[in-house]
VMD Tcl script that draws the C-alpha trace (Angstrom):
set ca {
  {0.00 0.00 0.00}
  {1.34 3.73 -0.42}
  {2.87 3.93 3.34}
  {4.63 0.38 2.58}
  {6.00 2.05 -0.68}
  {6.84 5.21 1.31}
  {8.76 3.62 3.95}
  {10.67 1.64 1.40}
  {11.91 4.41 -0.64}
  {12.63 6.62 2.35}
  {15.00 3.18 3.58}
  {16.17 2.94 -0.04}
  {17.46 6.51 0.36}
  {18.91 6.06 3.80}
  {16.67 8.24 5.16}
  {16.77 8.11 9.41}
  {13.27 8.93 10.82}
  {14.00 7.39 14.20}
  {14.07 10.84 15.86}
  {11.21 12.34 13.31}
  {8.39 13.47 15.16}
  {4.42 13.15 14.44}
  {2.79 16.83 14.04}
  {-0.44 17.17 12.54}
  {-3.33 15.78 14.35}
  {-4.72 14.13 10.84}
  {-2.19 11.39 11.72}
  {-2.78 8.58 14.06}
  {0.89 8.98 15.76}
  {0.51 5.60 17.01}
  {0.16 4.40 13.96}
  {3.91 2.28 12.63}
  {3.57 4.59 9.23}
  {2.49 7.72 10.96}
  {6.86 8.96 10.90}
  {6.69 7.86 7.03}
  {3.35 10.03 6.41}
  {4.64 12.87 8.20}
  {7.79 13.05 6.15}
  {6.23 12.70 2.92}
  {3.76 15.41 3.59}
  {6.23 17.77 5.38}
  {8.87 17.88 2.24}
  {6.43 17.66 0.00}
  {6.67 14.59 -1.53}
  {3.24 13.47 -1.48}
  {0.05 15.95 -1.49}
  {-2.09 15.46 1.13}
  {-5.07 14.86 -1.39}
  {-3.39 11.72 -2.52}
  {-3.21 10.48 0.54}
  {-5.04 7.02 0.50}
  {-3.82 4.95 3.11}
  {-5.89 2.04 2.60}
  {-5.17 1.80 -1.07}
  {-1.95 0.85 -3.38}
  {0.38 3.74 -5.09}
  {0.29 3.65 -9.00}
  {3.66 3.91 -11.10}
  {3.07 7.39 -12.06}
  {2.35 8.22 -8.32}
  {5.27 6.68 -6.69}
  {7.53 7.90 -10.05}
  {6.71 11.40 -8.41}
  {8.10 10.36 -4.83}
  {10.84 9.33 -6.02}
  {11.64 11.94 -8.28}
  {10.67 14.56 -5.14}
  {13.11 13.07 -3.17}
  {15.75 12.73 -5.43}
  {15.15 17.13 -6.17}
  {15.26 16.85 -2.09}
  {18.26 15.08 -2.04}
  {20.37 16.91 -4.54}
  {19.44 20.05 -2.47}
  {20.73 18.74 1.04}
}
mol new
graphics top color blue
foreach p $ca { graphics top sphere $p radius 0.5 }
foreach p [lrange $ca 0 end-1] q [lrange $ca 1 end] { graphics top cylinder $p $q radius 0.2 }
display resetview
């Protein structure tokens, strides 16, 4: 599903969200993917209206995160 995908690309990419904290109250922050959500949606690299939690991410959709965090990458 799309926080499965999330949290593998965000590994893929070495990114550490052990310390990354849980802001917005749309988030259950108990939730295991609730770090991963919060990440994507913070930088930007999912829109919150394609947020579908329940539901897979399409090759054109997860194309996108991946090219967002690449463009985030770069930038660091």
């Amino acid at each position: 599903n799309q926080v499965e995908l999330l949290k593998l690309a965000f590994e893929s990419f070495g990114i550490d969200l052990s310390t990354y904290e849980v802001t917005s109250s749309d988030i259950d922050s108990g939730a295991w993917y609730a770090v991963y959500l919060q990440y994507a949606l913070d930088n930007n690299l999912l829109d919150k209206e394609d947020v579908d939690l329940a539901n897979g991410m399409n090759r054109d959709a997860f194309s996108e995160v991946i090219y967002r965090l690449i463009q985030q990458q770069e930038n660091l």
